[in-house]
N, C-alpha and C positions, 0 to 999 in steps of 0.2 A: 242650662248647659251651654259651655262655649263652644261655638262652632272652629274648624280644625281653620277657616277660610279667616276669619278673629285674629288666630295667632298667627298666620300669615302675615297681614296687614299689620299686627306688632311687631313683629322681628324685622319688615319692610323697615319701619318708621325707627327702631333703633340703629340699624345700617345707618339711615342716609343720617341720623342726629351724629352718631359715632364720625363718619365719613367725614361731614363739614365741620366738629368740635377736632380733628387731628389735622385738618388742614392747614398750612403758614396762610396768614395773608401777607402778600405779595403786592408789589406797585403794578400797577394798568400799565399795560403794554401801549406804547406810542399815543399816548394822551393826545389829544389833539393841541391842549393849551400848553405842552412842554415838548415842543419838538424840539432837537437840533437843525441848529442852522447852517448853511452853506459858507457863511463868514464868520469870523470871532467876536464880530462886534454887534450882534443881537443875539450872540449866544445866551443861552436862559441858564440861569442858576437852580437845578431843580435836586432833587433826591435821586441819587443818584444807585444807590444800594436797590437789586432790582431791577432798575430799569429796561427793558429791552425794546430796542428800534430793529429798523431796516438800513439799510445806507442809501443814502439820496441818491437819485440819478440824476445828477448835474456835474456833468463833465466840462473835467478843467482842466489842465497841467501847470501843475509849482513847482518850484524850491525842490530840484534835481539832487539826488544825497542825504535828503532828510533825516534818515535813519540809517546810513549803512552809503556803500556805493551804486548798489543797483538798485536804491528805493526812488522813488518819485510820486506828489502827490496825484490825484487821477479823478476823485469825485468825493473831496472832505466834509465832513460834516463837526459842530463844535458843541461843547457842553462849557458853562466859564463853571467854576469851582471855588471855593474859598478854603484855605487848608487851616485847620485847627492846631495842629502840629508841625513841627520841620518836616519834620520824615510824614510823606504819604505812601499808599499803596491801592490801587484801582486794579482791579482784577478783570478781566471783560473775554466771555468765554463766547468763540463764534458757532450760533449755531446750525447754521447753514446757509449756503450760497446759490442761490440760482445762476449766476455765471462770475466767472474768473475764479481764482483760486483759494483767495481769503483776504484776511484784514489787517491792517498794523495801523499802529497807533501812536501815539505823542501825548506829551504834556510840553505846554510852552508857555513862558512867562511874559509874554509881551503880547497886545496886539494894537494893528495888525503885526506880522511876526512875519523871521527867517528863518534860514538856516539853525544861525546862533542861537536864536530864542529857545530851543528845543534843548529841555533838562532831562530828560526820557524818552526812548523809544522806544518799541519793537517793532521790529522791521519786517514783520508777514507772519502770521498764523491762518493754517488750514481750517476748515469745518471741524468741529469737536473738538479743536482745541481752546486753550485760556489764555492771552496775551496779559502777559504781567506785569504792569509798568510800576518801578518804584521809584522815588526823586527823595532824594535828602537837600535840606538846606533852605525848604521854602519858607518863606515870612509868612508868617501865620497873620490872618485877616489880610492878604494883598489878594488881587485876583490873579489866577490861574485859568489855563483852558486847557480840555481836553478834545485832541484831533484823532477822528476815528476816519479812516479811509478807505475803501474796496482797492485792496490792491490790483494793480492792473485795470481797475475800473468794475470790480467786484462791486456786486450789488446780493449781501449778506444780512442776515439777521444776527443778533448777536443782546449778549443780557449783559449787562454788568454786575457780576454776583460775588463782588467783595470789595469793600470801601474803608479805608481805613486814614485818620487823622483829617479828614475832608468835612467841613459843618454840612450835614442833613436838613434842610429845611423840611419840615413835617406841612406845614401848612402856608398860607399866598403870605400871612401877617408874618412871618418870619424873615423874609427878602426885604 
């Protein structure tokens, strides 16, 4: 006779199978070997679909106007990129702030970069929203960077949860 305690511990064991067989897997949040960097020029080229960091606390003030008239940078951080297509599109949704108000972001095609160098912006997005930057016209295999910034000196979390025309390195052998 099966004990009523049997089928307990089977229906247990089909949950958690069921549970982790419908789960996405997902990129590791703030890898230790793929941070961003505070400059463009040891920005790491990583997979960027997924992703989610913090923003640095390395305050700094730049390039006054960056995105708009009242933008200014405050505490950047960089990802470099490589575009597979003209047309890109990086989607990066903020998911919360422990202080300032939120995040805005860039693509720029030079580094180190200005003003000029910036082919997209948004210029502030709040907690729960998605900063959408698109750029038409990039040379596919040149490098690109992406600048993520705490607006005001905002120190947020935030995921990157849509990548579009940008090569994916899956593994270190692909870079």
């Amino acid at each position: 006779m099966v004990s009523p305690k049997s089928h307990l511990y089977v229906k247990v064991f089909l949950f958690v199978i069921i549970l982790f067989s419908a789960t996405e897997n997902k990129a590791q949040c703030n890898p230790p070997d793929q941070l961003p960097t505070p400059t463009c020029e040891e920005a790491p080229t990583i997979c960027l679909t997924n992703a989610c960091y913090t923003t640095l606390n390395n305050p700094m003030v730049c390039c006054g106007g960056f995105c708009g008239a009242n933008t200014i940078i405050n505490n950047p951080q960089f990802f470099a990129f490589i575009p597979t297509l003209p047309d890109v599109e990086i989607d990066i949704h903020v998911d919360g702030c422990s202080s300032g108000a939120g995040l805005q972001s860039a693509i720029v095609d030079a580094c180190p970069w200005d003003v000029p160098n910036v082919i997209a912006c948004n210029g502030g997005t709040g907690p729960g929203g998605t900063m959408v930057l698109v750029a038409s016209g990039l040379i596919p295999g040149n490098t690109y960077w992406l600048l993520i910034d705490g607006s005001n000196g905002a120190t947020c979390q935030y995921t990157i949860n849509f990548v579009s025309g940008v090569f994916e390195p899956q593994i270190d052998e692909d870079l």
